[in-house]
N, C-alpha and C positions, 0 to 999 in steps of 0.2 A: 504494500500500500504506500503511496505517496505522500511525502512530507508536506502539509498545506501551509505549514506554521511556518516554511523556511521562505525565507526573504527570497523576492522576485530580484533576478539579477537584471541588470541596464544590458540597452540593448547596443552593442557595440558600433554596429551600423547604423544607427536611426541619425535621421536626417535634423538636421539644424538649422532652419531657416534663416535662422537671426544673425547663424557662422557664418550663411555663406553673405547674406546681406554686406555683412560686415567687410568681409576676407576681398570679396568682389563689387567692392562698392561701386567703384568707375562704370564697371560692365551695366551693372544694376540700370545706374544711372541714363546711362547714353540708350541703354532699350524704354526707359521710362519715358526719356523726349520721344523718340521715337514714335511711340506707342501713341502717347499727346498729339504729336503732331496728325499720325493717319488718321486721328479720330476728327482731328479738329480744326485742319489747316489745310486751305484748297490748294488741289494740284502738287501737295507735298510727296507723293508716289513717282511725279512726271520724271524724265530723263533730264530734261532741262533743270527741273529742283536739284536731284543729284549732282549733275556736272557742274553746278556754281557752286554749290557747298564744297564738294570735294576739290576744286582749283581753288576756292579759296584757302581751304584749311592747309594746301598740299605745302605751301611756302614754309607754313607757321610749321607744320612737323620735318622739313627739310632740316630748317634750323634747328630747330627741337631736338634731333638726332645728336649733335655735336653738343647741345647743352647736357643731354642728359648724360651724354658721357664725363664733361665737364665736373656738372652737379656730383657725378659720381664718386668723383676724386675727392668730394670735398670742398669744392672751388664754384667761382662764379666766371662770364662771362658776357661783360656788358657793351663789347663792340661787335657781335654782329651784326648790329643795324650798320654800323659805318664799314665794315667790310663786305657789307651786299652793294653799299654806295661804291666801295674802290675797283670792284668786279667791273660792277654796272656801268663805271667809268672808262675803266681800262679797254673791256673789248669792242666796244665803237670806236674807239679812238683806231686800233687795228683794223676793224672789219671798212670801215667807211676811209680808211688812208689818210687820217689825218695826222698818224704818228710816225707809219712806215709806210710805204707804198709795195702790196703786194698786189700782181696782176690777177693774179687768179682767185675768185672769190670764194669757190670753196675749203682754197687753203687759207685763205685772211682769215676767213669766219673759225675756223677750227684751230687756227694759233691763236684768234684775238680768244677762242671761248679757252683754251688752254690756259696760256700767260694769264688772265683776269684770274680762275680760279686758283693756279698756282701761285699767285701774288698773295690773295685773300687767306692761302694756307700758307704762305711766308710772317703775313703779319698776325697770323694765329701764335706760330712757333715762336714769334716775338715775343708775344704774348708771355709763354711757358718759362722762353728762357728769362723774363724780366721776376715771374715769381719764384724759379729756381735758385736762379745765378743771386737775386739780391734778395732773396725770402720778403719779398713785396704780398701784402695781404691780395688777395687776386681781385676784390672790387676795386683796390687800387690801379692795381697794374693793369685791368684791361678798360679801366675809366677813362688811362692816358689816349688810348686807341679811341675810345668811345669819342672822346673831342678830337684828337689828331685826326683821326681815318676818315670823317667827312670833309674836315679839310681840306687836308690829301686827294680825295675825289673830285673836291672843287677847283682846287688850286691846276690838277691836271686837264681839265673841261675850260680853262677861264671862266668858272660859271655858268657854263653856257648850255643850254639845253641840246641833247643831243636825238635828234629826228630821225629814224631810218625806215625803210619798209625794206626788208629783206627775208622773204620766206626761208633760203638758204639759211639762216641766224633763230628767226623765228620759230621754226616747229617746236623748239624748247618750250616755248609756251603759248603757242595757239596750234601745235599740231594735234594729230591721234594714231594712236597705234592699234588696231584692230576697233577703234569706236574709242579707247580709252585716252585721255589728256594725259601727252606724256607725260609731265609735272608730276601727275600721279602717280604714274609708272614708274617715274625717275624715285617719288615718296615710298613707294613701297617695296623697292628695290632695298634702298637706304637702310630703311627701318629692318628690311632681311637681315643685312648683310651685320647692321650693329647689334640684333638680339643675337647671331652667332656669335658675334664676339665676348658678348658679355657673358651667354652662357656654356659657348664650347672651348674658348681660346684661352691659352696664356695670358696672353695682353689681358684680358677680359677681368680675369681674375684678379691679375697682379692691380688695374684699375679699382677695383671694389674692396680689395685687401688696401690699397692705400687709404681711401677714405673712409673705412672702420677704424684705421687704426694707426697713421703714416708713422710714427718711430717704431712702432712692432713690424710693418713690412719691411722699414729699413733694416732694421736689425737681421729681417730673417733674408735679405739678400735681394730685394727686389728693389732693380735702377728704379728710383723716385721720380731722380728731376727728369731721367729721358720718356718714361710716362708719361709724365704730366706733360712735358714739351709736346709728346705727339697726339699728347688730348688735345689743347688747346691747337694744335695745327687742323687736327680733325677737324674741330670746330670751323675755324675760317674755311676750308677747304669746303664744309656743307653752305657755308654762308656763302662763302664765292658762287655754289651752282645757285642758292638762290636768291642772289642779285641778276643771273642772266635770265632768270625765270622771269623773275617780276620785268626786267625791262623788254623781253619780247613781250611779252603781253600789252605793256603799255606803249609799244611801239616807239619807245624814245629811251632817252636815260637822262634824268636828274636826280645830280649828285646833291640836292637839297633834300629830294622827299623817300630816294629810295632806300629802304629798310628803316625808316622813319618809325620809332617805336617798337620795330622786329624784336628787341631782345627781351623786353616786357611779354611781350607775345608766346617767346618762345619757356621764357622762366615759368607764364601764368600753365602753359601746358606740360611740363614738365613736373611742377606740382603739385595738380589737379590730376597728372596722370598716376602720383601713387610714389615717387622716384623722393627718396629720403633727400632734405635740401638740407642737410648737414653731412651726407653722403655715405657711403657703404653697403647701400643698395638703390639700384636703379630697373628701371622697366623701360623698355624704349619702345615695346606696345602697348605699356599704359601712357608712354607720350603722344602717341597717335591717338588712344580715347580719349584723352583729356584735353587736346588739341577738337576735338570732335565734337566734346561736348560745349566747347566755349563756345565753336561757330554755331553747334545747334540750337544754343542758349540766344547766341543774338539772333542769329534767324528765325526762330518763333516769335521773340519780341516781334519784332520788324513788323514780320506777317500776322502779325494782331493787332497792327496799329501801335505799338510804344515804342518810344521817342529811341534814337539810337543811344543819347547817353543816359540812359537807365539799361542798355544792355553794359555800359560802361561798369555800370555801378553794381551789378550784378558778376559780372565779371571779378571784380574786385572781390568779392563775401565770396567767388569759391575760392579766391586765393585764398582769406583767411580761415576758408571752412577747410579745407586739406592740408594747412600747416595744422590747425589744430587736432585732425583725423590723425596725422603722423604723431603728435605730441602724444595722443591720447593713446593710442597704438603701441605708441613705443611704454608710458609708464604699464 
């Protein structure tokens, strides 16, 4: 006969609604706008809804990629708005022959898109070696860029707006690849290419080991400052592709508006996407959802009639709502 009086055991497997709520809050979330929007937002299904959302957000997680590698270390990142301007700068000045005179246009276009990104990843690496070489707090060190590198942009344009219509240049950001906007193709490639890193590579680790803990990775033998330096190169090098994004699209390049507030952008998705902003763990497909849900967030505003700067301000509360999601997480 069977003991009735002995205690029911727990059930090992049984499901936790509230864990997973918690655990996968980003995910939660972005199906929640979702969900909102098909019930209640016209024409939110169309192809044309999709393809704006996703060429807007594509920039915002281009950049995103390189911060959250940044963020990862530890560190911050506040000149890639001015190095989407130095790009944005550089390869018109190649493509259009006002700096070198190359005959052939689809070799201009592909050394001006070359040299601008490898510029952008030059003063990335600046960047690394300014917080390695002089142990510069890294708001510091890439502030100097934050004001240098628009200037820089400028001082190379004489200020001057730069105008082209070049499809050859352009596909970067008005073409498609099977129906898809490359931008996004180029977003989702990125975003592959850095969750391997983070979760299958050397590099990957030795990044997340430094920013748990940087005098215990030192100690256990892992180069510091050449990390950090080819973090921070990363970075400009994402930032360099997208200053060419944004300026094919807008079919010009001004070294005043492009990447104008990019880094804000990129920090708020980074985040929102889950990625510790004191570092030692990152996600860089939670920076793609939380890049996702900021544009979903304004774009339902929008599409309900509220004002753009209360999607501003909304923006802002999930800043402070996922610092404090990490505080509360982590106690």
């Amino acid at each position: 006969m069977s003991d009735t009086t002995s205690p029911k055991m727990p059930v090992a497997n049984s499901f936790n609604i509230g864990a997973f709520i918690t655990k996968h809050a980003t995910l939660v979330a972005l199906f929640g706008l979702i969900a909102f929007n098909m019930a209640f937002t016209n024409h939110f299904l169309s192809m044309q809804t999709l393809n704006v959302n996703l060429t807007q957000v594509a920039t915002i997680v281009i950049v995103g990629v390189g911060m959250t590698l940044v963020i990862a270390t530890g560190g911050i990142d506040l000149s890639v708005g001015s190095m989407m301007a130095i790009s944005g700068a550089i390869a018109p000045l190649i493509f259009l022959g006002t700096a070198v005179k190359i005959s052939e246009i689809h070799l201009a276009v592909a050394v001006g898109m070359i040299v601008a990104v490898v510029a952008a990843g030059a003063f990335g690496w600046f960047n690394g070696w300014l917080i390695t070489r002089f142990r510069i707090q890294p708001i510091i060190a890439t502030l100097v860029l934050f004001i240098a590198g628009r200037g820089i942009a400028q001082v190379s344009t004489n200020g001057n707006l730069q105008p082209f219509k070049l499809a050859q240049f352009q596909w970067i950001g008005l073409g498609r690849w099977f129906g898809i906007p490359v931008q996004v193709v180029i977003m989702v490639a990125l975003v592959a290419i850095a969750a391997w890193i983070l979760r299958r590579s050397l590099f990957g680790r030795q990044i997340l080991a430094i920013g748990g803990n940087e005098n215990a990775a030192r100690l256990s033998g892992i180069p510091v400052a050449r990390v950090k330096r080819w973090v921070y190169c990363i970075s400009g090098l994402c930032s360099g592709i997208a200053g060419l994004v944004v300026i094919a699209i807008n079919s010009s390049s001004d070294a005043n508006l492009v990447g104008l507030g990019m880094e804000l952008d990129a920090i708020a998705a980074v985040a929102v996407g889950g990625t510790l902003l004191s570092g030692g763990r990152a996600t860089v497909t939670g920076t793609l959802i939380g890049a996702l849900i900021i544009q979903l967030v304004r774009y339902t505003l929008l599409a309900n009639g509220v004002n753009d700067d209360v999607a501003k301000l909304v923006k802002a509360a999930l800043i402070v709502l996922a610092v404090w999601l990490q505080r509360h997480g982590r106690s």
